[in-house]
C-alpha positions in Angstrom: 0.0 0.0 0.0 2.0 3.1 -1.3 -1.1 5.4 -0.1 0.5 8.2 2.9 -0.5 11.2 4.8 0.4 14.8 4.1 3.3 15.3 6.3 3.9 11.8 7.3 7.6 10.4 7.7 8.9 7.0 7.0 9.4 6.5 10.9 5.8 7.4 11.7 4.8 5.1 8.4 6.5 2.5 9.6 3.8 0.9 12.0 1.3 1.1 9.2 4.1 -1.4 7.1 3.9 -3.8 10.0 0.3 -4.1 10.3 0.0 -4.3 6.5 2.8 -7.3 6.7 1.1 -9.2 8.9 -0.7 -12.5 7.9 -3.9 -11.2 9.3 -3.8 -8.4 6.5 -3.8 -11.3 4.3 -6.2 -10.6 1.1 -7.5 -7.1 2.8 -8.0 -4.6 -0.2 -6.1 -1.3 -0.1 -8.9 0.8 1.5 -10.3 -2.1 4.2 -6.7 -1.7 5.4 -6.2 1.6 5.5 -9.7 1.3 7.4 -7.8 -1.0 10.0 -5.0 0.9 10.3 -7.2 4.0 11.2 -8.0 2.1 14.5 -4.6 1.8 15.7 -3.9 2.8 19.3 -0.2 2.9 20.3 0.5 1.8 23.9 3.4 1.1 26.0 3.7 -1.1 28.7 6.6 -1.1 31.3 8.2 -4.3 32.0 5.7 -6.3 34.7 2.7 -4.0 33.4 -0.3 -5.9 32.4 -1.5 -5.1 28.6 -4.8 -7.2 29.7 -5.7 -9.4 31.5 -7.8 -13.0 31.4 -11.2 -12.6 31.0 -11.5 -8.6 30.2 -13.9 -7.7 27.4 -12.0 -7.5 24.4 -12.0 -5.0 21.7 -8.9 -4.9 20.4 -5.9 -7.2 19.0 -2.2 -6.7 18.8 0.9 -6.2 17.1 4.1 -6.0 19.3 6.4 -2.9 17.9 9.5 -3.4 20.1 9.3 -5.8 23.1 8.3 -8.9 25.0 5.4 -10.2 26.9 3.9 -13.2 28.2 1.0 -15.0 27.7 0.0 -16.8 30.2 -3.1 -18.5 32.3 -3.3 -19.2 36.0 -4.4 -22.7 37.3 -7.4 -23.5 39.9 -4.2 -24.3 42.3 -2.4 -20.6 41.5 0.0 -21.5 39.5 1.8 -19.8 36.1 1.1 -21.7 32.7 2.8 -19.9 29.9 0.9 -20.1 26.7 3.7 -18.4 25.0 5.6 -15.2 24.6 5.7 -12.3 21.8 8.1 -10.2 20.5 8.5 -7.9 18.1 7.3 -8.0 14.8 4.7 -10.6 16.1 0.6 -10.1 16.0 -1.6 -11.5 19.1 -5.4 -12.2 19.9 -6.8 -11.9 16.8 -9.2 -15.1 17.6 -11.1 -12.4 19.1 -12.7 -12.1 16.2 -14.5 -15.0 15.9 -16.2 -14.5 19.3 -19.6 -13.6 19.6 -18.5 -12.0 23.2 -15.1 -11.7 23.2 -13.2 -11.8 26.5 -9.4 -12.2 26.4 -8.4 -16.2 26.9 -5.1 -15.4 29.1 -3.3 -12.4 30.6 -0.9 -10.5 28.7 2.1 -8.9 30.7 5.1 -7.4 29.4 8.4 -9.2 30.4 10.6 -6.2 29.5 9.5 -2.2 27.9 7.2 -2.7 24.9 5.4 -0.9 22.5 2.5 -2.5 20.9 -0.2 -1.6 18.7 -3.8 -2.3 19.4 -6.2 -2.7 16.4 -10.0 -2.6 16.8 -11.7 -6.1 16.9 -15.0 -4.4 15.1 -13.9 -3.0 12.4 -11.8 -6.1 11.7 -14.6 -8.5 12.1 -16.2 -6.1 9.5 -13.5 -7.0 7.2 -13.6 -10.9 8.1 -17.1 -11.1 6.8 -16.5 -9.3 3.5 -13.4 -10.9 3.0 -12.9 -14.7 2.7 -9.4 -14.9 2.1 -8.4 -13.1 5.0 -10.7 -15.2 7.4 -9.0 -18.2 5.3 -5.8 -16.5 5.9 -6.3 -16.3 9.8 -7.8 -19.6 10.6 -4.7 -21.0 8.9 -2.9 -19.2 11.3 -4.9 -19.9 14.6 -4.7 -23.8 13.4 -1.3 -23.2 13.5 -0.7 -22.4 17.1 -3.6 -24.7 18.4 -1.5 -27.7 16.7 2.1 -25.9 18.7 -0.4 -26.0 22.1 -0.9 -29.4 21.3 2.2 -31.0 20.7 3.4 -28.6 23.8 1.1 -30.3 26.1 1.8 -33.7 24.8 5.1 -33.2 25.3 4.4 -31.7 29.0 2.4 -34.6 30.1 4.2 -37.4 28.7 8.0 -36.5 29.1 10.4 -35.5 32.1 11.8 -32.5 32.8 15.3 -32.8 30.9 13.7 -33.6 27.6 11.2 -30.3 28.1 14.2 -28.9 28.4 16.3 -30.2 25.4 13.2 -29.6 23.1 12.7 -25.8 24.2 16.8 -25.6 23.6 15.8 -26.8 20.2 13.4 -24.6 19.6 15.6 -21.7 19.9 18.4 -23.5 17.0 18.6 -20.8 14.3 17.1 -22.7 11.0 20.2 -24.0 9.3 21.5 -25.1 13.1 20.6 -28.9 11.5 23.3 -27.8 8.5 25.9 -26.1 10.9 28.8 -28.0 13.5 27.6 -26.0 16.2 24.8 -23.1 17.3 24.7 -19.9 19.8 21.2 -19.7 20.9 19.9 -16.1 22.9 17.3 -17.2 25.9 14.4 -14.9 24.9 12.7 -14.8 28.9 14.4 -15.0 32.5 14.9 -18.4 33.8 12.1 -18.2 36.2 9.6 -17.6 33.2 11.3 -20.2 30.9 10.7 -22.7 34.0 7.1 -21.8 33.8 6.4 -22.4 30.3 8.1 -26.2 30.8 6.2 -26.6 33.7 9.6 -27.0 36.0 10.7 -24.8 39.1 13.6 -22.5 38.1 15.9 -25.0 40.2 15.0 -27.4 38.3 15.5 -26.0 35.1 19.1 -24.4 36.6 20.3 -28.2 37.5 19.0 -29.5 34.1 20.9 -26.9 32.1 23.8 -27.6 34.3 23.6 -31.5 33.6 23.4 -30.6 29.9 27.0 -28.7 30.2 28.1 -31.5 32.4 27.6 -33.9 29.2 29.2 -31.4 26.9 25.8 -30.9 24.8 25.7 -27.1 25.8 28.1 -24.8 27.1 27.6 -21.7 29.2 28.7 -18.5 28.0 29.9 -15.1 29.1 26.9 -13.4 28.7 23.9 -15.1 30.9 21.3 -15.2 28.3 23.5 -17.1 25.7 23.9 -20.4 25.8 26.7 -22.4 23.1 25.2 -25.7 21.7 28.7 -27.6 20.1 26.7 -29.5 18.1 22.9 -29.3 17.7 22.5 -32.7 15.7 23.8 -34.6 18.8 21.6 -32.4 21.1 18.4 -33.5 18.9 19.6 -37.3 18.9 20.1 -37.1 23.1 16.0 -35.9 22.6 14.9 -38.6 19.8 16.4 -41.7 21.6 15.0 -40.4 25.0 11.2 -40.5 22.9 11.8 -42.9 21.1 12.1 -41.3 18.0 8.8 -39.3 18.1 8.6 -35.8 17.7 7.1 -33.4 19.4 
């Protein structure tokens, strides 16, 4: 979409790019979008600050600008399940749209300063309805992560601790990790909230990762957040032969 405002710089254009990248803009003529991107509200949120939280009437969805948060759900015996986390560059809550009284699923709470972008849930449901391939576009999308959740909660009720572990490690591998000798994977969350994703207490996650360097599959780094991973194939065949093979 080349369409911009009198007096509008390529800094201040740039959120309307992001939004317009985004697979929920999927199939969304020029001035349906333009009719989104009207909606946009600009918020920050301070790291700990709640963007929302579970169970608030919804009315808008989100793109993250610059940023972390969480996305989690608290259990009848009061404790953290991480859903998942977003970052920049990545859209959230958009099922919203599909509900006939939306209320957000789980909280959303920044893990460091962000800047997000909240986009009205009306007027996009507007655009749903008159537009097929976006809906397509979305649902493909939402299938997406429901099929993550799942193999995450297989994984979480059938395996131990140390294999969470190894396949979150995993996770992090750039792409061509599998093609490379070895990998330098970033930690994207502090230990205590990458403990409560996997469903571990941070102890247990510290001993694990400290068993891993024990058997030479990682190594620690200078920098706390950084982990070295000598060689990612071996990593993935310690996880395969501990499930026999299957996948998660």
């Amino acid at each position: 979409m080349q369409k911009k405002r009198s007096g509008t710089s390529v800094d201040a254009d740039a959120p309307a790019r992001l939004i317009a990248a985004q697979p929920f803009a999927a199939g969304l003529g020029d001035d349906a979008l333009e009719r989104l991107i009207d909606t946009a509200a600009h918020r920050r949120v301070a790291e700990g600050q709640f963007l929302f939280h579970q169970q608030a009437a919804a009315t808008r969805f989100f793109v993250v600008i610059e940023g972390k948060l969480k996305l989690y759900r608290i259990s009848a015996a009061g404790s953290e399940k991480i859903i998942g986390r977003v970052g920049a560059g990545d859209s959230f809550a958009e099922g919203i749209a599909f509900m006939e009284c939306p209320r957000y699923p789980v909280h959303a709470q920044a893990i460091e300063d962000s800047r997000v972008i909240g986009l009205s849930r009306k007027v996009y449901r507007e655009q749903l309805i008159a537009s097929p391939e976006t809906c397509l576009a979305v649902m493909g999308k939402l299938t997406g992560r429901i099929s993550r959740l799942l193999d995450e909660i297989e994984c979480l009720t059938l395996r131990g601790g140390r294999d969470r572990v190894i396949r979150f490690l995993l996770g992090l591998v750039p792409n061509d990790g599998a093609a490379r000798n070895d990998a330098t994977i970033t930690l994207p969350a502090r230990k205590n909230t990458i403990a409560a994703q996997l469903s571990i207490r941070p102890e247990t996650l510290s001993r694990i990762l400290a068993g891993l360097n024990r058997d030479g599959l990682i190594q620690r780094t200078a920098d706390p957040h950084r982990l070295y991973i000598p060689e990612p194939a071996v990593l993935r065949r310690e996880f395969d032969e501990s499930t026999g093979g299957q996948r998660f």
